[in-house]
C-alpha positions in Angstrom: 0.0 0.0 0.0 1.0 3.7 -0.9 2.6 5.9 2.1 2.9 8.7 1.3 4.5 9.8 4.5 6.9 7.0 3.2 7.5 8.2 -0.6 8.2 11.6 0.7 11.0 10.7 3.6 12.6 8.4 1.1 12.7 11.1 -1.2 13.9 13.7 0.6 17.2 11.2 2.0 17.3 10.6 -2.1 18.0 14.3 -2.8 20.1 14.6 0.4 22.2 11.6 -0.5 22.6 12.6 -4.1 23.9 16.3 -3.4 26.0 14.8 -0.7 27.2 12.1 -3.5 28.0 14.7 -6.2 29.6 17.1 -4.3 32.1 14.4 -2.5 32.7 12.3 -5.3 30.9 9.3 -3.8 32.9 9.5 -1.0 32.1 9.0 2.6 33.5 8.7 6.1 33.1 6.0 8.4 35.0 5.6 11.5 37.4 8.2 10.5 38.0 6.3 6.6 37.1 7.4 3.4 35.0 4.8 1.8 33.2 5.1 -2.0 30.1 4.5 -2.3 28.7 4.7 -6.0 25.5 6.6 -6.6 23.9 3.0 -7.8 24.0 2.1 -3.9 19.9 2.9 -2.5 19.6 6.8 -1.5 18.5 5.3 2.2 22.4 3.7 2.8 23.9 6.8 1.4 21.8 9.0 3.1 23.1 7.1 6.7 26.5 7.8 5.5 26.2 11.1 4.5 24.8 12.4 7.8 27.7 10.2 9.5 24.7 8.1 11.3 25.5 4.6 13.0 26.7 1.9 10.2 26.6 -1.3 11.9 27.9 -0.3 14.8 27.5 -3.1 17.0 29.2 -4.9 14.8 31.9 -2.8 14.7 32.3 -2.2 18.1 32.4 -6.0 19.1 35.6 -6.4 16.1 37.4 -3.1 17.6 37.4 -5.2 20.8 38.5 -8.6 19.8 40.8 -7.7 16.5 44.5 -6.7 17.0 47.5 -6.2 14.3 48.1 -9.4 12.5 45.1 -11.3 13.2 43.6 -13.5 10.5 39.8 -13.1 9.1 37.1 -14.8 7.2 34.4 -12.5 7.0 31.3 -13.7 4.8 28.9 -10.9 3.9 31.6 -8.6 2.8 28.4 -6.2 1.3 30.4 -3.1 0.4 33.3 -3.3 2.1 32.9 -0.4 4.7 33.5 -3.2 7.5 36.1 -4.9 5.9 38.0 -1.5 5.5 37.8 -1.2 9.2 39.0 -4.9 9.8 42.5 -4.0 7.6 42.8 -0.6 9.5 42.7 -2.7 12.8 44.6 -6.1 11.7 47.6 -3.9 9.7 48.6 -4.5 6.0 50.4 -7.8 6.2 47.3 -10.6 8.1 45.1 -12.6 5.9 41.7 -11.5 5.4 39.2 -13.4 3.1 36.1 -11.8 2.3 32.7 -13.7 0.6 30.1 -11.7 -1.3 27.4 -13.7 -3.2 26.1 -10.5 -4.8 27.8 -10.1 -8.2 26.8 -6.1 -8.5 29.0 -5.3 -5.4 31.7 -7.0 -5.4 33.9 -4.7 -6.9 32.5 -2.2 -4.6 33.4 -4.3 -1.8 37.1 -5.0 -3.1 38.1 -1.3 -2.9 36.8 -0.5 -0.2 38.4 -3.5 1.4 41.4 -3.2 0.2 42.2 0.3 1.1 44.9 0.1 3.4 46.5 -3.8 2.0 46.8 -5.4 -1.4 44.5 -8.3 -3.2 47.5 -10.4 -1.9 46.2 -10.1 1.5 42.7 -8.9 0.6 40.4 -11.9 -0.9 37.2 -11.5 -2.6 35.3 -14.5 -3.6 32.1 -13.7 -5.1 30.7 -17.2 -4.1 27.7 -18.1 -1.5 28.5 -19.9 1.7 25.8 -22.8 1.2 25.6 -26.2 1.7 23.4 -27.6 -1.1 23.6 -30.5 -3.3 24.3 -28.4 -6.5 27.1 -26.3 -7.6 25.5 -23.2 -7.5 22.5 -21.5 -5.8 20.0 -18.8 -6.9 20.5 -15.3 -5.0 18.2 -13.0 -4.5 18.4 -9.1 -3.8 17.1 -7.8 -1.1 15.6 -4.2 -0.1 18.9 -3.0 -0.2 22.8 -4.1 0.0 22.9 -5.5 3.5 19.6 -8.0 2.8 20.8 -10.4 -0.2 20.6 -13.7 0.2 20.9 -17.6 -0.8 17.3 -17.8 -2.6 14.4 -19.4 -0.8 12.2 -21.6 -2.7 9.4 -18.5 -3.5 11.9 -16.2 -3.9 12.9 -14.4 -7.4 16.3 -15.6 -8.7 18.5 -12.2 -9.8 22.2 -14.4 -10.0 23.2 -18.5 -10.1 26.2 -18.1 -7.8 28.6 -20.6 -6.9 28.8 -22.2 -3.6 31.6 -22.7 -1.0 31.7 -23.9 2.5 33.3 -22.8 5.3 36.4 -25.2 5.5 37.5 -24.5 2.0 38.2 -20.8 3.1 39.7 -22.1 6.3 41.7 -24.1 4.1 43.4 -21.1 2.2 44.8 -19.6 6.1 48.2 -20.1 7.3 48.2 -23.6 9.2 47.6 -23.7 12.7 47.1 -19.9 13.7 43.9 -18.8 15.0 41.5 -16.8 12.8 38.1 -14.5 13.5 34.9 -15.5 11.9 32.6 -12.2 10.8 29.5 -13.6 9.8 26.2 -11.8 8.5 24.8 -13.9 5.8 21.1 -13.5 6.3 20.0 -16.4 7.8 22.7 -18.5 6.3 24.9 -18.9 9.3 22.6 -21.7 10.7 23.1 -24.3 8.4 26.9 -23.2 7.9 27.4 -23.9 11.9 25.4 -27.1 11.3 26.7 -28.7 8.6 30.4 -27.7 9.5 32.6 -30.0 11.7 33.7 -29.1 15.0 36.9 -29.2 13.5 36.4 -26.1 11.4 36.1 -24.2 14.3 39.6 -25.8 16.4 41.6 -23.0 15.3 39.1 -19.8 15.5 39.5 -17.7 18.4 36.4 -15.3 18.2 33.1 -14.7 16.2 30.9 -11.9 15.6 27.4 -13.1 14.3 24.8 -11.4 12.9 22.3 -13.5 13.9 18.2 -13.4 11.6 15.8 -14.7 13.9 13.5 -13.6 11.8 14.6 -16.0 9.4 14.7 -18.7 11.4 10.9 -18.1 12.8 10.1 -18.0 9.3 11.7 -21.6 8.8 10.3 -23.1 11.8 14.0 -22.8 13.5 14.6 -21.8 16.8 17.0 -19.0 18.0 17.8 -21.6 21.0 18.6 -24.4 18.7 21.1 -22.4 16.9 22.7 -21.8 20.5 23.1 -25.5 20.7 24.9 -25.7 17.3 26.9 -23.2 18.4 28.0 -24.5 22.0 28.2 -28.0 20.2 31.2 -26.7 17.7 33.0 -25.3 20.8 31.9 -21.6 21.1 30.6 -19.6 24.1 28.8 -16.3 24.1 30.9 -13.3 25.4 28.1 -10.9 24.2 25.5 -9.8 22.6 23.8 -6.3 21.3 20.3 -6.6 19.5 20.9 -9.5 16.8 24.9 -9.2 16.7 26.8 -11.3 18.6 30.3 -12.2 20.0 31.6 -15.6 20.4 35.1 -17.1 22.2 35.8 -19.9 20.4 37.9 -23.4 21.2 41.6 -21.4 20.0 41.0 -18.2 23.0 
């Protein structure tokens, strides 16, 4: 149903976010780092950036705690790289940080923004979906904006076929034996990732921050308290929580 309330506070951040985007160049600040941020990205994102408003901030805070200088990270959801910037500003040019984006249209985004302060040496990007089908590849389906893709349900419209991966092939590609973070906000997808993964994935990963869709999972008939399970059964322990992010200790801390 028309808002109209709606269709004029979205167009008013539009016009906002578009003078803002003109007149820097598509450039915005986040946590004190120039990120870009092309005019195709929805006027509601660039409109939180432009008026330097919280950009998942709990999220952020939680990695500020836990990351150091040479510290090894997966992160799947890279989105469009704003967090991984801050990851490489915190872990120094030299760790190993592999990022997974399933959406096609921002991967490039992601990978410059990412890879601001290191090199594509250091810097991943695999434009693949963390799943654990049968097939090859999975549909993936756009959400209402950048931060809501994900692995397509059955009812859901198919924009890309992407490619699948699972969790220990990216563990796989990390130097041997030294503990790694896991940043994970996947949209739902984290449940049958920590589910179908051995607990052996997890024997060298020292913390985890988890964005965590139990909204998803009430629409699948899953339980947020079941996924706690699956968690404490791989070998990690809450530290901390703040709304639907949270922090983990896992078996290497």
């Amino acid at each position: 149903m028309f808002n109209p309330a709606t269709f004029l506070r979205d167009l008013k951040r539009k016009i906002i976010a578009d003078k803002y985007s003109r007149k820097y160049e598509n450039h915005f600040i986040v946590d004190g780092i120039k990120f870009h941020v092309p005019a195709t990205i929805e006027p509601n994102i660039r409109y939180i950036l432009a008026k330097g408003r919280s950009y998942e901030s709990d999220e952020i805070k939680f990695l500020k705690r836990i990351l150091g200088d040479g510290m090894n990270v997966v992160e799947l959801g890279g989105s469009l790289g704003i967090v991984s910037g801050i990851v490489r500003s915190i872990i120094g040019p030299l760790a190993k940080h592999i990022i997974v984006e399933a959406n096609p249209e921002l991967v490039n985004i992601c990978k410059n923004n990412a890879c601001i302060n290191s090199n594509t040496v250091k810097t991943e990007i695999i434009c693949k979906a963390v799943s654990y089908a049968p097939t090859a590849k999975v549909g993936f389906t756009k959400g209402v904006n950048s931060h809501t893709g994900r692995v397509s349900k059955p009812n859901d419209e198919v924009y890309y076929e992407v490619e699948t991966v699972e969790l220990k092939t990216l563990i796989e590609n990390l130097p041997g034996g030294i503990p790694y973070v896991l940043i994970c906000d996947i949209e739902g997808a984290e449940y049958d990732m920590f589910k179908n993964e051995d607990r052996a994935t997890f024997k060298n990963l020292s913390f985890a921050v988890i964005g965590m869709r139990s909204r998803i999972y009430k629409s699948l008939g899953l339980k947020e308290e079941d996924f706690f399970n699956i968690l404490s059964e791989k070998g990690l322990k809450i530290l901390d929580r703040s709304g639907d992010v949270l922090l983990f200790k896992g078996p290497a801390k």
